[in-house]
Each structure stands twice: as structure tokens, then as C-alpha cells.
C-alpha positions, 0 to 999 in steps of 0.5 A, a space after each residue: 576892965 574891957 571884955 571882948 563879950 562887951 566891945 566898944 561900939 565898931 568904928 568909935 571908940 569911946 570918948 573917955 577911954 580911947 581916941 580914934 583908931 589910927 589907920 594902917 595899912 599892914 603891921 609887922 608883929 615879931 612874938 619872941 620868946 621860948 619855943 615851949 611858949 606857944 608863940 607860934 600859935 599866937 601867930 598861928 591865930 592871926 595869920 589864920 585870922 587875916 585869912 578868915 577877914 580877906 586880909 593878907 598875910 605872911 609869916 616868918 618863924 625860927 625855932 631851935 634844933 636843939 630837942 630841949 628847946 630855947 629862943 625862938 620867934 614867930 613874925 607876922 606881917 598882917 594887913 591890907 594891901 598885897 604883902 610880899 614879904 614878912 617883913 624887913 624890921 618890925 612894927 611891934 615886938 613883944 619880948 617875954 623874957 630879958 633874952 627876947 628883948 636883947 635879942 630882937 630890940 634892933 629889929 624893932 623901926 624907930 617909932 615902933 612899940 616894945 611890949 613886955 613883959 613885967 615879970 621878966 624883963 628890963 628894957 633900957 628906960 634911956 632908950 626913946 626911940 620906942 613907945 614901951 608898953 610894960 605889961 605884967 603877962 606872967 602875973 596876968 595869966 596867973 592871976 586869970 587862970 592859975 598858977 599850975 597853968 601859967 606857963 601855957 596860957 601866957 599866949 593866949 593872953 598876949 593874943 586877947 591883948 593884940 586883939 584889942 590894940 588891932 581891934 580884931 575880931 573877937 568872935 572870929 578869934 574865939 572860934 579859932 581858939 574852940 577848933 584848935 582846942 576844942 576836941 580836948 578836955 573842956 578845961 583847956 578851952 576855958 583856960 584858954 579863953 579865961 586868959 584871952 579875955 584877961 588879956 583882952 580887958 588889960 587895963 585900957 588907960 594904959 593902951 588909950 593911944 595904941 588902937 590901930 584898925 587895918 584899912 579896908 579893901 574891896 575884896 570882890 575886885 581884889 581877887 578871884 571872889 573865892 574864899 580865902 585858905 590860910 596855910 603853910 607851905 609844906 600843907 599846900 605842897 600836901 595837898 597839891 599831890 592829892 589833888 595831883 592824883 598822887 594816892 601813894 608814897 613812901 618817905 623816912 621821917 626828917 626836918 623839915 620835910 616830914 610834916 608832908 610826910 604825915 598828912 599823907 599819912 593821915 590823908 591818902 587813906 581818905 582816898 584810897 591810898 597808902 604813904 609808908 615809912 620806911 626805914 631808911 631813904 633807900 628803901 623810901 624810894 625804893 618803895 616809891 619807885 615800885 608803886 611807879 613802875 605798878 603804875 601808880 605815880 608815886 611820890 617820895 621826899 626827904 630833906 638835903 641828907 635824905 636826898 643824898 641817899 636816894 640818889 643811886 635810885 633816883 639814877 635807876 629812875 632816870 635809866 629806867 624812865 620811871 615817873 617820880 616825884 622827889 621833894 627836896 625840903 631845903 635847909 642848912 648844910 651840909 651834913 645835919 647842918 642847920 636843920 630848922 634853918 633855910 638855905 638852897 644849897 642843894 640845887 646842884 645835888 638836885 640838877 646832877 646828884 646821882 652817878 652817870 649822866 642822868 638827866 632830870 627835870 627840876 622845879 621849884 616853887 615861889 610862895 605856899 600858893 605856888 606850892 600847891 600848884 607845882 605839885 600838879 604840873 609835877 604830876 602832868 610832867 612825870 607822867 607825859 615825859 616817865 620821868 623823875 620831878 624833883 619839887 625843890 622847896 625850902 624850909 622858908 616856904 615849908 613853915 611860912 603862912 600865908 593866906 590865898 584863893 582857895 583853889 578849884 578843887 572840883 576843876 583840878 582834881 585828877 583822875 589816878 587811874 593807871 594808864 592799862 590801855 592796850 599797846 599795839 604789837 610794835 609797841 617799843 617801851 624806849 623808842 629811839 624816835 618818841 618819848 618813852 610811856 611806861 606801861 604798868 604791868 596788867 597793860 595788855 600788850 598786842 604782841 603777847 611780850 611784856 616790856 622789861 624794865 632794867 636799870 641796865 642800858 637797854 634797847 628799844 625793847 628794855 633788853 639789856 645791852 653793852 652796845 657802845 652805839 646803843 648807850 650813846 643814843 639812850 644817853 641822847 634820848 634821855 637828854 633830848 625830851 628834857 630839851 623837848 621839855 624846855 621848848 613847851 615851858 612858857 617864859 617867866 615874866 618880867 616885872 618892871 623895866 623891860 630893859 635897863 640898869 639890872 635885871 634881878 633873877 630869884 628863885 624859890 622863897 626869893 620871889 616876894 622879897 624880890 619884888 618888893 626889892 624891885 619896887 625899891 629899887 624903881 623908886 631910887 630912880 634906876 630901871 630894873 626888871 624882876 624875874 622869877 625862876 620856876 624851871 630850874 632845870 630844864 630853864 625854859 628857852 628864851 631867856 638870853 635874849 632878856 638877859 642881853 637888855 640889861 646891864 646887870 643880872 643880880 642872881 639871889 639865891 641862899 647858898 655859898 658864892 664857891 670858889 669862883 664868886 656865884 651862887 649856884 643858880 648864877 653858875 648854872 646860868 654863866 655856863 649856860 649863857 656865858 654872859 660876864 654881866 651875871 653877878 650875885 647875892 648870895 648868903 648862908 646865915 640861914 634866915 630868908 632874904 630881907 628885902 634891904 638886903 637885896 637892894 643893898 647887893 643890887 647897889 654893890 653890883 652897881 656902885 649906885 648910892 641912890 639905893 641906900 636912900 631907898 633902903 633908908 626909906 622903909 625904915 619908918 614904922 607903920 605904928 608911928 603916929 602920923 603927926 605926934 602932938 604929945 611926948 611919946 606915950 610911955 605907959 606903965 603897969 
């Protein structure tokens, strides 16, 4: 038996026992089986695995609702190369029970690999398409740690056994497996590297054709040459802030937005800050608002009912022109809806929520990256413009993986002092002429008379005022520096065609998948462009020209089409641009958007049957062997 303490020499694997490694470029891995598994740490490993070697990686997850648990999945798309997306179908699935396997079979690409388990599933022995590898887990696992365990060490073996089939490193996965573990009873680590290497040295006769090593690249002309961090979105989101200078907020527990909720928790302390848990969404921001208005941008955050029941606050914020940052953590709905599921249906509750007319400036990130980077341009904005940043992320992004460049860190940190420099004596907190600076209390004050703030229609002064002439020109100003706003956003860039048959628009977690759906699309021999929405609100200006050069605008976006045919984002840009050639693709299914499927809706809009042969083409799996010499090798336990 193989042991990761005695590996086969790197780069030749032995004569007798293997043949040579068959080189791939990325791999797509589907884990499905209970949420009580631990399949999303098996994932976990890898993905923070490929981060750790300079690879790339994105994952994909579902978990149930239901507090009891049941299926779920945990895809990871792995390898060299840049990777955009986890994946439409897999390369290799391991199914740990029969519903695994009749669930996710049709996910698996002609010529991909079905990995299960003995002791629980019976795969169709008729079906050809897949090299089946039949591995008796359960008993495995039993067999290396005990029966008293099995239930929890079924994943670490699985990992030992991809660990072999990639030729992953070993030492490296150990030392993921002691930090995660590690500051628990030393049992668990020992069970857990007793299942791995059981894993790890399953009978190799068995595996002779499956070994697969990814290519390699040269990372210090891929990148920025600094480390890579592996990690989710709402992880980036989190430290984004801190890195923002946020050091105080207030939220109420909800998925799947609660996760930032505790590593400010947890963090802000660390830096002499407070997050508090209210009890309720009113009170949440409420609270957020009173750090603000100290002087302390605050941030406060919630998922599409939570966001709801902020709005009468999020309308005193605007009114009062308090700087505020709000996350809105997308899922499905409405009401608890499909809570552990993505959508981005609330994009209209995020633009006009609220009563009145109360403007507010809307932001949404495109990858865990990006994640981190809108939180300081949320922060840069709330302060210069004292107004309320909605960061409208989405249950795709918030448990999705990835790895990136570690971020500068000592070059982006902000300073969160409050502003209590002196005001001169004609100070006006809300000039009709310039934009409005909150000043804190404690902010000397030339005249000797502090500013009020109301959520009252106000004057110049904060005094409350019933002047017809006065709320319509408030109204006006508060409109006008988002306009301001507008004119100071770069304009996104366009990738591929500058001009042709159609421009694809995405927001949010559709960036990856949309260009890679625009490569596609390319390759089926159409022009096309692909562009990328960050500033959904104010949109940044300059977009009507791009618009006009092409022949169709495909909005992708994961909400309902409504009553009149467009998602919400393509209702937004037909009433802003009144261009007819604004179409969409639009689903609520609750899964993020695949790759074919945006290529496949391109195609309708266009009537193109060149498209289907691009969808077609990425059919193949990347575990085929190039050239088969024997009949496909169908091992057994």
C-alpha cells in the first residue's frame, strides 16, 4: 500500500505501478453527499490548497435550509491557468450515497470519472460513458479509524484519496489539516491523518490510470509576485472594512450575511472597536447610524428581510445626510424565500427602498477579490459624499473560494479618526451650493452653534422647515451629488469586440461566467463585447454611447423577468437609455449562472445556431485521456 510518508519519486511515477502522470490544465471536482459529511472541508483543503501552490481556484457549494440537514454539494474547479468560473459540468464526482449519484450523474462530462462509494451506492453498470472507480469509503474509514468515527472521518479519507489521484502535495495538505484541527484534542488530528493516509494508500492497482498532475506556470510573470490568500467572499467583504478604517457596527443574525457579522465580532475589538448585536434590524441600524453620526463610519448589514426592515432608517440616513455602510448578502425570495440559495432580486429594494425620494449610492462587487476592494471605495465614498453605501453582494460570492494576490495591507489601511477639525463661523451643515460634511459632535464649531441634525426637511442650518421652496431644492441637492458621483466613476471596460452583434452586460457574481461566455461566444464566430457593472447606482456616465455600437444588449442578471420581459438591472438601463435593442437572461432557480446557459440565451436573442456548437464544444472532460489505447479502465474494489 501507498503511504504519503513514502511517495513515489516526483514527476515518474513507477514503472510497475503507474503510468506517467496525464497532464491537465484545471480539473472540476463535484463532492456530493450530506451536509453532516464534511464535504465542504474536503473543498475547503483543496481550494486553500491550490492557493497555497499558485494555483487558481474557485469553488461553488449548496447546502439545505433545513436545520436537520440533507444533500448538498461542494464543486471545486482547480488548476493552472486563469479560471472564471467553477465550472459548467464536472470533470470527476464522488457520490457518497445512492441519492449523490442520481442526483449529480448528468453533471458528470462524457468521459469523466464517478467515484463512489461501495457501501452505499449502486451506480448503472450499463452506463459506459464514465470510468467508474468503486471505492468501499465507509468501510475504509472504519477499517483506519473506527467505527465510533466513521461518520467523521469518511472526508478526510476521500481527501487522502484526491491527493493521490492529483498528486497533490502532501506535506502541504498535512499542514492544512493540523491548523484546522489542531487547536482541539489531539485525537482528532490523529483520526484525521489516520483516515487521510488510509485514503491516500488505497489500493493503487486500482488507480494505475487515474494520476493527473496540473501544469505548471510561471508565477512570477502571472501575477503581482505577491502571496496568494484563499478565502470567501463574505471573509474579504470583512476584512475589506477593517482595512476601510470601519472599527464599529451593529447587525442581527441572518443567512447568509451573518458570517461578517461574526468576524467583526471577533475582529474589531482587535483594533479598538465594537460590532453589537441587536436585537432586531431596526435597532441594528439604528445603532450603526448613532456611531456615524459620533463620527465613526459605521457599518450595518443584513440579508433581503433584514434589508427591508432597515429601510425607514436607511430614509432618516439619506435625509439627514449620514455616512453608512449597508450589506445587502443577496438570496432567494421574497419573504425567508430560499435562504442558503443566490439570487439578485433585490436590487430595486436597494436603488428605491425606503419612502420619499431618497437617493442612495449602490455598489456591487464582482469576485471574493473585488469583495474586498469595494469595502474601501464604500468607505472613500460614504465619507466624501455623508451619504448611505449599500454593498449589494450575493450568496454566490459570500461561500464561494477563490484564491487572489494578497492585498497591500500596509499601503490601504485607513486612518478612522474622526474628522473634528475645526468649522469655520459661516459653517452650513447642508449648503445648497456644495455637498454636505457631517461634522461629529466634539467638532469645534467657530460660531459657538452646533449644527442639528433632524430627520426633518431641514435648511441650511439642520432647522427644521415646512418650506415648500426649501424641500424641493434639498430634494434636489440630495439628488445632485449623486450626479456628481456619476461624473467622477471611471467607465467599465469593455472586453473583446468594441463594437458588433452583442454586447453582454453582468453584474455581480456574473462577471466570471460572462467572460467566459464571451470567449465562447467569439469562438462561434460572432463579435461581441463583454461588460461589467460595479456602479449600479449612480451607473457611471458614458455608457449610451457603448451601448449604441452594438446590435444587442444581453442583461444577465439572477431575478424574475416581471411583467414586462426584463430582469431588474435591464429595466433600470430601458428606462435610463430607452434603447429597444435591451434584452435579457434572466433565472431564479437559485444556482449561479453557467457558463452554457449564458451562451444558450445570447443565442435566442440572436437567433444564432453557430452557438449551440460553442456550447457543445466545452462538453469534453479535462480527465479524458487524450488518445485511449484500451477499453475504459473500469476498476473495482
Amino acid at each position: 500500500m501507498a503511504s504519503p510518508h513514502t511517495p513515489e519519486a516526483t514527476g515518474a511515477a513507477t514503472a510497475v505501478t503507474r503510468h506517467a502522470p496525464h497532464s491537465i490544465q484545471d480539473v472540476v471536482i463535484r463532492l456530493a453527499g450530506n451536509s453532516q459529511d464534511g464535504i465542504q472541508t474536503i473543498g475547503g483543503f483543496l481550494a486553500r490548497l491550490a492557493g497555497r501552490s499558485d494555483q487558481d481556484v474557485m469553488t461553488y457549494m449548496t447546502i439545505p435550509s433545513t436545520i436537520s440537514g440533507g444533500p448538498s454539494i461542494f464543486q471545486v474547479r482547480m488548476g493552472t491557468g486563469e479560471i472564471l468560473s467553477a465550472g459548467d459540468r464536472t470533470d470527476m464526482l464522488v457520490a457518497f450515497y445512492q441519492h449523490s449519484y442520481d442526483a449529480h450523474i448528468a453533471s458528470l462530462r462524457p468521459g469523466g470519472v464517478l467515484v463512489y462509494d461501495t457501501d452505499h451506492v449502486k451506480p448503472n453498470p450499463d452506463d459506459h460513458r464514465f470510468t467508474q472507480v468503486a471505492v468501499p469509503i465507509t468501510t475504509g474509514t472504519v477499517e483506519a479509524v473506527g467505527g465510533a468515527a466513521k461518520d467523521k472521518g469518511k472526508n478526510m479519507f476521500v481527501l487522502g484519496f484526491l491527493a493521490r489521484v492529483f498528486d497533490l502535495d502532501v506535506a502541504k495538505l498535512a499542514g492544512l489539516i493540523k491548523e484546522r484541527f489542531g487547536g482541539k484534542d489531539e485525537d482528532i488530528v490523529r483520526n484525521a491523518m489516520l483516515a487521510f493516509d488510509a485514503g491516500y494508500g488505497w489500493p493503487q492497482n486500482n488507480l494505475r490510470d487515474l494520476f493527473y498532475r496540473f501544469e505548471a506556470i510561471d508565477r512570477a510573470t502571472a501575477r503581482t509576485g505577491r502571496p496568494q490568500v484563499t478565502m470567501d467572499g463574505n471573509t474579504a467583504l470583512a476584512y475589506g472594512l477593517i482595512a476601510a478604517g470601519i472599527r464599529h457596527g451593529a447587525g442581527y443574525p441572518i443567512t447568509p450575511w451573518s458570517s461578517i457579522m461574526e468576524i467583526l465580532r471577533t475582529e474589531l475589538p482587535k483594533y479598538g472597536g465594537t460590532f453589537v448585536q441587536c436585537e432586531d434590524e431596526i435597532a441594528s441600524i439604528s445603532t450603526a447610524l448613532g456611531f456615524s453620526y459620533s463620527g465613526q463610519l459605521a457599518i450595518t448589514g443584513s440579508s433581503g428581510p433584514g434589508l427591508s426592515l432597515k429601510m425607514e432608517a436607511l430614509g432618516w440616513a439619506v435625509m439627514a445626510e449620514m455616512p453608512l455602510i449597508v450589506i445587502n448578502v443577496q438570496r432567494g425570495g421574497p419573504s425567508t424565500g430560499m435562504p442558503t440559495n443566490v439570487e439578485q432580486s433585490d436590487l430595486m429594494q436597494a436603488i428605491y427602498g425606503s419612502h420619499g425620494d431618497s437617493p442612495r449610492v449602490v455598489l456591487a462587487p464582482r469576485n471574493v477579490e473585488d469583495c474586498f476592494h469595494i469595502a474601501l471605495e464604500a468607505a472613500r465614498i460614504a465619507r466624501d459624499y455623508s451619504t448611505p453605501v449599500l454593498i449589494l453582494t450575493d450568496q454566490g460570492l459570500s461561500s464561494r473560494i477563490e484564491a487572489f494576490d494578497e492585498p497591500d495591507f500596509a499601503a490601504l489601511m485607513v486612518n478612522p479618526a474622526p474628522d473634528l477639525s475645526e468649522r469655520p463661523a459661516d459653517f452650513k451643515p447642508y449648503p445648497l451650493d456644495a455637498i454636505t460634511r457631517h461634522a461629529p459632535p466634539g467638532a469645534r464649531i467657530a460660531s459657538g452653534k452646533f449644527p442639528t441634525v433632524t430627520g426633518l426637511e431641514h435648511d441650511e442650518l439642520g432647522h427644521p422647515t415646512g418650506s415648500p421652496k426649501l424641500h424641493q431644492q434639498m430634494t434636489a441637492k440630495r439628488r445632485e451629488k449623486l450626479k456628481t458621483l456619476a461624473a467622477s466613476l471611471p467607465l467599465p471596460e469593455v472586453t473583446g469586440d468594441d463594437a458588433g452583434d452583442v454586447l453582454l452586460v453582468t453584474w455581480g457574481s456574473g462577471w466570471g461566467p460572462g467572460r467566459e461566455a464571451l470567449t465562447r461566444v467569439r469562438q462561434a464566430g460572432l463579435t461581441a463585447g463583454h461588460l461589467h457593472l460595479r456602479h449600479l447606482n449612480p451607473l457611471p456616465n458614458g455608457l449610451e454611447p457603448i451601448f449604441a455600437r452594438y446590435r444587442r444588449i444581453v442583461v444577465a442578471e439572477l431575478n424574475d423577468e416581471g411583467l414586462y420581459g426584463f430582469g431588474q438591472l435591464a429595466l433600470l438601463l430601458r428606462a435610463r437609455f430607452a434603447n429597444p435593442a435591451i434584452v435579457s437572461v434572466c433565472k431564479t432557480d437559485g444556482l449561479t449562472f453557467k457558463v452554457s446557459e449564458l451562451v444558450a440565451g445570447i443565442g435566442r436573442h440572436l437567433e444564432s445556431r453557430t452557438l449551440d456548437t460553442a456550447v457543445g464544444a466545452a462538453t469534453a472532460s479535462a480527465l479524458a485521456r487524450p488518445a485511449p489505447t484500451a477499453p475504459s479502465p473500469t476498476a473495482s474494489s
